[in-house]
C-alpha positions as CSV (number, residue, x, y, z in Angstrom):
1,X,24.8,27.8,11.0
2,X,22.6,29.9,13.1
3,X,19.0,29.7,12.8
4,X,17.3,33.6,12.7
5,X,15.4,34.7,15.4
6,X,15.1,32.1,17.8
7,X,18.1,29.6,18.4
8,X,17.3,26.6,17.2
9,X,17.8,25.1,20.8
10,X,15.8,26.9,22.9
11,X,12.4,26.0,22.8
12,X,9.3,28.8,22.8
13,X,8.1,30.0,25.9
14,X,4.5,30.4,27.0
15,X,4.4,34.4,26.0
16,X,6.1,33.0,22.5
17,X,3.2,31.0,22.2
18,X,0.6,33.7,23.0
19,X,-0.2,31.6,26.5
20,X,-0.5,32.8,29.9
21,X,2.8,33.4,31.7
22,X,3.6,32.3,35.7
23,X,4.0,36.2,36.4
24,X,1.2,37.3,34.7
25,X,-0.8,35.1,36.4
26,X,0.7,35.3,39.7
27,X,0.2,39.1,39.7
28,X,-3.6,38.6,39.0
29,X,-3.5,36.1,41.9
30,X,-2.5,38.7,44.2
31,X,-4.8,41.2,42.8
32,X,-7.5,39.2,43.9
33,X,-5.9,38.3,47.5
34,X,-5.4,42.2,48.2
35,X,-9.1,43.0,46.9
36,X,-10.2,40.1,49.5
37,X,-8.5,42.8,52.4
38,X,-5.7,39.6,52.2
39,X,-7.3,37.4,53.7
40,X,-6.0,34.0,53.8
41,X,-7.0,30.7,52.7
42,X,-8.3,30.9,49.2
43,X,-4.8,30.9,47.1
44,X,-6.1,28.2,45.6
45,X,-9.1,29.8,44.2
46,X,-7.3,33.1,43.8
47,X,-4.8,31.4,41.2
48,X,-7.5,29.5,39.4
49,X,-9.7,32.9,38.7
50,X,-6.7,34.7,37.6
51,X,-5.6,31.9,35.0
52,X,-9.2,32.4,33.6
53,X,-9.1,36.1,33.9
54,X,-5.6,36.3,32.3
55,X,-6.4,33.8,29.3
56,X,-10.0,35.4,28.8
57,X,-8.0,38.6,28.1
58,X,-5.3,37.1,26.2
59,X,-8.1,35.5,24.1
60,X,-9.9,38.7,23.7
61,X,-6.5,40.1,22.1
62,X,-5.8,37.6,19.7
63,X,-9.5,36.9,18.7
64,X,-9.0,41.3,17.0
């Protein structure tokens, strides 16, 4: 038998789960690089900003 909605063997992914996704975060990374003129060196920092940024928001969206 086939389970409804979701196969029964594939497990949820983080935007099933309401979580931040790579490419959500990723594109908010760069955001922040490009608004720096690109400069280099801070990819580190960029990424962890934009996993705050894109949760915060996420959060704000669920919390309605």
């Amino acid at each position: 038998m086939i389970a409804s909605g979701m196969d029964a063997l594939e497990a949820p992914t983080p935007a099933d789960r309401g979580e931040a996704t790579h490419d959500e975060i990723a594109a908010e990374a760069y955001s922040l690089f490009e608004g720096r003129g690109g400069q280099h060196g801070d990819d580190v920092g960029d990424w962890l900003a934009a996993e705050q940024m894109v949760r915060a928001r996420r959060q704000g969206r669920t919390d309605r």
